[in-house]
C-alpha positions in Angstrom: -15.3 2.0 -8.8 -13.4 4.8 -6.8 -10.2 5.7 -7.6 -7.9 8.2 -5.9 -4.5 10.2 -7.4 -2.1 12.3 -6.0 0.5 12.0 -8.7 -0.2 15.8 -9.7 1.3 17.0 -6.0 5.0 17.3 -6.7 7.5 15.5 -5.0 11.2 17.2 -6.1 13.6 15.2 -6.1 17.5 15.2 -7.0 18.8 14.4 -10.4 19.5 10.6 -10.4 17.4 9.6 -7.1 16.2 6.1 -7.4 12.4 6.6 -6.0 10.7 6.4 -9.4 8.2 9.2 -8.8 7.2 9.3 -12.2 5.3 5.8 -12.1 2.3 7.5 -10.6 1.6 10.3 -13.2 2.1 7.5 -15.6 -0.2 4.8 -14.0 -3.3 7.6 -14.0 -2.8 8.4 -17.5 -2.8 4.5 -18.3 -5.4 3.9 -15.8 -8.1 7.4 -17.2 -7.5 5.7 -20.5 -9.6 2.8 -19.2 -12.1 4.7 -18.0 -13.4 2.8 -15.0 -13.4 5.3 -12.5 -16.9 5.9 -11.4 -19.1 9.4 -12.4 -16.8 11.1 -10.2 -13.9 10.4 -12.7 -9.9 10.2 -10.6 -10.8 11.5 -7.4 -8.5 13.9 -5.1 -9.1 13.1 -1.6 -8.7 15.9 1.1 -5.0 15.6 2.8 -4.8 13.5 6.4 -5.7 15.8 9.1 -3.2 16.7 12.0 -5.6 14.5 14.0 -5.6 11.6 11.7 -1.7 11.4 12.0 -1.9 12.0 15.4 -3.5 8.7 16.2 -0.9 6.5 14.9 2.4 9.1 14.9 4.0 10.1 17.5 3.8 14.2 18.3 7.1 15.1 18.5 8.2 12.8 14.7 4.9 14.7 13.3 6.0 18.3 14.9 10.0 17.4 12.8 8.2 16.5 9.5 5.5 19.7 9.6 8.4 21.8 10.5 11.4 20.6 8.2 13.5 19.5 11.4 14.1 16.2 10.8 18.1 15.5 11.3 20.2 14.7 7.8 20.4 10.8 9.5 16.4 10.8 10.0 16.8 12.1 6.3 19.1 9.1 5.1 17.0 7.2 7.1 14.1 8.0 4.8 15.9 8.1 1.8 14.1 11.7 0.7 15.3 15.1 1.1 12.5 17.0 3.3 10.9 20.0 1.0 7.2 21.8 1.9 6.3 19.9 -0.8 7.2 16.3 0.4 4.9 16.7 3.4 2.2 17.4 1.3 2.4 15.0 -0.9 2.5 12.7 2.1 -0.6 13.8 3.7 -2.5 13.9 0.3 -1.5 10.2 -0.3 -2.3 8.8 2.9 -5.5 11.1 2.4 -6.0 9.2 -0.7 -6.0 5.9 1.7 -8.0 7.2 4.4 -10.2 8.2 1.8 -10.3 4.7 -0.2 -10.8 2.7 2.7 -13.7 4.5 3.6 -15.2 4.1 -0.2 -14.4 0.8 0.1 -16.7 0.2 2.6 -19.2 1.5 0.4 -18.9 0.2 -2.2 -16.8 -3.3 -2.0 -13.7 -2.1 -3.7 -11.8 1.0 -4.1 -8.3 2.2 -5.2 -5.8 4.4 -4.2 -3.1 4.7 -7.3 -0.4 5.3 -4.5 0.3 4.2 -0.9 1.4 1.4 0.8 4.0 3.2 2.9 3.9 0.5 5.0 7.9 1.4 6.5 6.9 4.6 8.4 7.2 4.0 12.2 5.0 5.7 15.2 7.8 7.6 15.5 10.0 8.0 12.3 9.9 7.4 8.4 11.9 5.1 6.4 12.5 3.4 3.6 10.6 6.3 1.6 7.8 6.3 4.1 6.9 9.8 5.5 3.4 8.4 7.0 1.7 4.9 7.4 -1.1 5.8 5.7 -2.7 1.9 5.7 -2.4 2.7 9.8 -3.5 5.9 9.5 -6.7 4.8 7.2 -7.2 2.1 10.0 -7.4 4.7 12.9 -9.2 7.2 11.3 -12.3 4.6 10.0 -12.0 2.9 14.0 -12.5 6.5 15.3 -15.4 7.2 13.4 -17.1 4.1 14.0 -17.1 2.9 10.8 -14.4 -0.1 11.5 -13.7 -2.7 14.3 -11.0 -4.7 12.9 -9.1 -5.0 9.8 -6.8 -7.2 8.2 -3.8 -5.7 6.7 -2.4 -8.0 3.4 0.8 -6.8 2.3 2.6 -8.2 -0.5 5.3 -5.7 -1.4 8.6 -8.0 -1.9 9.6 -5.7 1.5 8.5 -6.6 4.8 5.5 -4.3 6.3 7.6 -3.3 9.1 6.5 -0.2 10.2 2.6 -1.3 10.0 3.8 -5.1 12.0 4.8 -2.5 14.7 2.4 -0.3 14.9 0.0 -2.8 15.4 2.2 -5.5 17.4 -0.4 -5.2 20.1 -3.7 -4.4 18.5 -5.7 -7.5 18.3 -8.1 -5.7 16.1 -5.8 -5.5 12.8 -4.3 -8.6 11.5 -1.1 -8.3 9.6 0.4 -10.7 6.7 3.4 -10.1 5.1 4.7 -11.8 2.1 8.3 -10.4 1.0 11.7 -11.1 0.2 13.3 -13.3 3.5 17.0 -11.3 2.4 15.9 -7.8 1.0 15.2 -4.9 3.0 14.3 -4.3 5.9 17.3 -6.1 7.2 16.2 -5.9 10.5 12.1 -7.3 10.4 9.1 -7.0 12.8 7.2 -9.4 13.4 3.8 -9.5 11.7 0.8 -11.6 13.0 1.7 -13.9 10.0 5.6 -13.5 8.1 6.3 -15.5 4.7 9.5 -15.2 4.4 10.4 -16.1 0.9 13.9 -17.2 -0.9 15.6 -15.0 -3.4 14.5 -15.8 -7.2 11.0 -17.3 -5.7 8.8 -17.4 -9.1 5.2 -18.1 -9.5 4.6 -21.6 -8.4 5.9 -21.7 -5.2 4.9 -17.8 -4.5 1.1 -18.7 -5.3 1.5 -22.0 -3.3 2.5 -19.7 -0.5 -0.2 -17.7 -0.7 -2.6 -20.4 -0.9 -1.5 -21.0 2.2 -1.9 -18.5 4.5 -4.9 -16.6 3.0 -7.8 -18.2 4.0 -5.9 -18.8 7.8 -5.5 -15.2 7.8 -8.9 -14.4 7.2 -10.1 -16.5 9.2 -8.2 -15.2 12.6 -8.7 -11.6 11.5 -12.5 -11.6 11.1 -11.9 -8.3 9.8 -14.4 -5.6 8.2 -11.9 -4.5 5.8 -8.8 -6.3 4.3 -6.5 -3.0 3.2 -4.4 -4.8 0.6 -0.9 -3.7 -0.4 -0.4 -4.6 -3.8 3.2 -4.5 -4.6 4.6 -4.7 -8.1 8.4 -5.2 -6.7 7.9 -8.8 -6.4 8.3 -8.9 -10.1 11.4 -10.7 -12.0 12.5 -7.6 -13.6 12.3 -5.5 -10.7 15.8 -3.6 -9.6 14.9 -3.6 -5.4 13.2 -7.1 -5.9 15.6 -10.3 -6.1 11.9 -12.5 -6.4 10.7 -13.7 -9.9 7.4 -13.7 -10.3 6.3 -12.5 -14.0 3.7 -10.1 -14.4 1.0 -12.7 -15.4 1.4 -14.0 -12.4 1.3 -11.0 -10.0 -2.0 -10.6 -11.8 -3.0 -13.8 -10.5 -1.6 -13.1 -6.9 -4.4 -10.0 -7.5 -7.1 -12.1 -8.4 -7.1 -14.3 -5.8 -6.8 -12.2 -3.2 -9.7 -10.0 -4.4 -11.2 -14.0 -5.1 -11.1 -14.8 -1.3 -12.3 -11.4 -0.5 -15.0 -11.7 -2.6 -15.8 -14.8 -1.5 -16.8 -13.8 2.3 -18.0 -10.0 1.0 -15.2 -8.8 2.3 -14.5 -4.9 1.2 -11.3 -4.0 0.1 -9.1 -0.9 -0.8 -6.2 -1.5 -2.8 -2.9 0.8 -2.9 -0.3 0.2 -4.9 2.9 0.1 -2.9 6.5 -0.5 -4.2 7.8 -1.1 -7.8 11.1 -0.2 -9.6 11.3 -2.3 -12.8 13.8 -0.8 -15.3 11.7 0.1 -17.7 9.4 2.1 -15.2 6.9 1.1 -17.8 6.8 -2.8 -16.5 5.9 -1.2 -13.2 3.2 0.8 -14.1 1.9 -1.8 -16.4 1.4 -4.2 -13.5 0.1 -1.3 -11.0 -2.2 -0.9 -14.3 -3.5 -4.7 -14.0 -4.1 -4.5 -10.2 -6.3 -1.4 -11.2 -8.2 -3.5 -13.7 -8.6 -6.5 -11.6 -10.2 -4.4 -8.6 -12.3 -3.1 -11.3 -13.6 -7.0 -12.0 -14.1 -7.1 -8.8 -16.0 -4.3 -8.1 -18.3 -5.3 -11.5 -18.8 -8.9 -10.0 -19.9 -7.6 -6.8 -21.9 -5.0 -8.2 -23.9 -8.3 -9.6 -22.6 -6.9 -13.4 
């Protein structure tokens, strides 16, 4: 299985910000440990072309990021002090995505072991989202040829915002979001499908849900690809969360959406979206299982 990194572009940061950066360079070390990356080994994808960010960003937001002239209230907005460096970590990870996608259909399965910036706008960032890179991934594979439609499956415990609006009226991606009903973003899009779920939602009633409206959803997307925002934040330890589900059973919310997927030879690519557990180590200890689980899948569809 492919698996991308960007954890070794450095995003600086001031002391005491909340973004956990750190989860990344810990989840590759935890996930080379494994060794299931393929010959290849942790792969560095090439960073999003102008071009590529041009098809889902607006011109004049991409011209403020390149240049660093993004006002201190788009700043706030965004929640991360613009450096050099932050735009390049940006366009290495939704690289990374663009790049997965693409392996993924290859090969069945890949992984990006970031992404999921799902709260960047056409036309501004948010939420600590420079770039939509799922959208971006999306545009650049339908450019190419190598993608009609997609179905976008996001369960971070936050709302997929950015990516409901960007593609509000594209009939060719399908979104889902399953999140938190009262976390951010306070203000929501509307997604193709929206489960909005109650503060301290657990595992029962969040699988039931799901249950639900997965095999609806992939039935009216008749997608190609399923890009599939695995989110550790839903997690009952999680500081940004306020759901409940325990880690064995955000592996299970993995396994049956790579299940379903599976089922119709459906090819996904997995990012890893949000998670701020205190200790970072829950986190990357679930990010770790979504790894593992793609991996399963990929084995299973590689008839192993």
């Amino acid at each position: 299985m492919r698996v991308f990194r960007t954890d070794h572009f450095e995003l600086p940061l001031p002391p005491g910000h909340r973004f956990p950066v750190s989860k990344y360079r810990l989840l590759r070390e935890r996930v080379a440990a494994f060794a299931i990356a393929g010959p290849a080994g942790l792969e560095v994808a090439a960073a999003a072309s102008e071009a590529d960010l041009l098809r889902v960003h607006d011109a004049a937001y991409l011209r403020q990021v390149l240049e660093g002239s993004l006002s201190v209230a788009d700043q706030r907005r965004l929640g991360l002090p613009w450096s050099s460096a932050l735009v390049e970590r940006s366009r290495r990870s939704t690289g990374a995505t663009i790049a997965c996608a693409d392996a993924a259909l290859d090969e069945g399965v890949s992984v990006s072991l970031a992404g999921g910036t799902h709260h960047a706008f056409a036309d501004h960032g948010a939420g600590y989202c420079v770039f939509n890179d799922c959208a971006v991934a999306i545009r650049a594979l339908q450019a190419q040829g190598r993608l009609r439609r997609a179905l976008v499956i996001d369960c971070d415990v936050h709302q997929g915002d950015g990516t409901a609006a960007i593609f509000a009226t594209d009939p060719s991606v399908f979104t889902l979001s399953l999140h938190g009903a009262r976390n951010f973003p306070f203000r929501k899009e509307r997604s193709d499908l929206d489960v909005e779920l109650p503060d301290g939602t657990g595992d029962v009633v969040y699988m039931a849900r799901l249950d639900e409206v997965l095999e609806p959803s992939l039935d009216d997307a008749r997608a190609d690809l399923v890009l599939y925002l695995a989110g550790a934040d839903p997690y009952v330890g999680d500081r940004l969360g306020r759901l409940a589900l325990s880690a064995a059973g955000l592996l299970e919310r993995d396994r049956r959406v790579l299940g379903r997927c599976r089922e119709r030879g459906l090819p996904v690519a997995v990012v890893m979206a949000g998670g701020y557990a205190d200790p970072i180590e829950d986190t990357v200890e679930i990010h770790l299982a979504t790894v593992l689980a793609a991996a399963e899948f990929a084995g299973t569809r590689a008839g192993h």
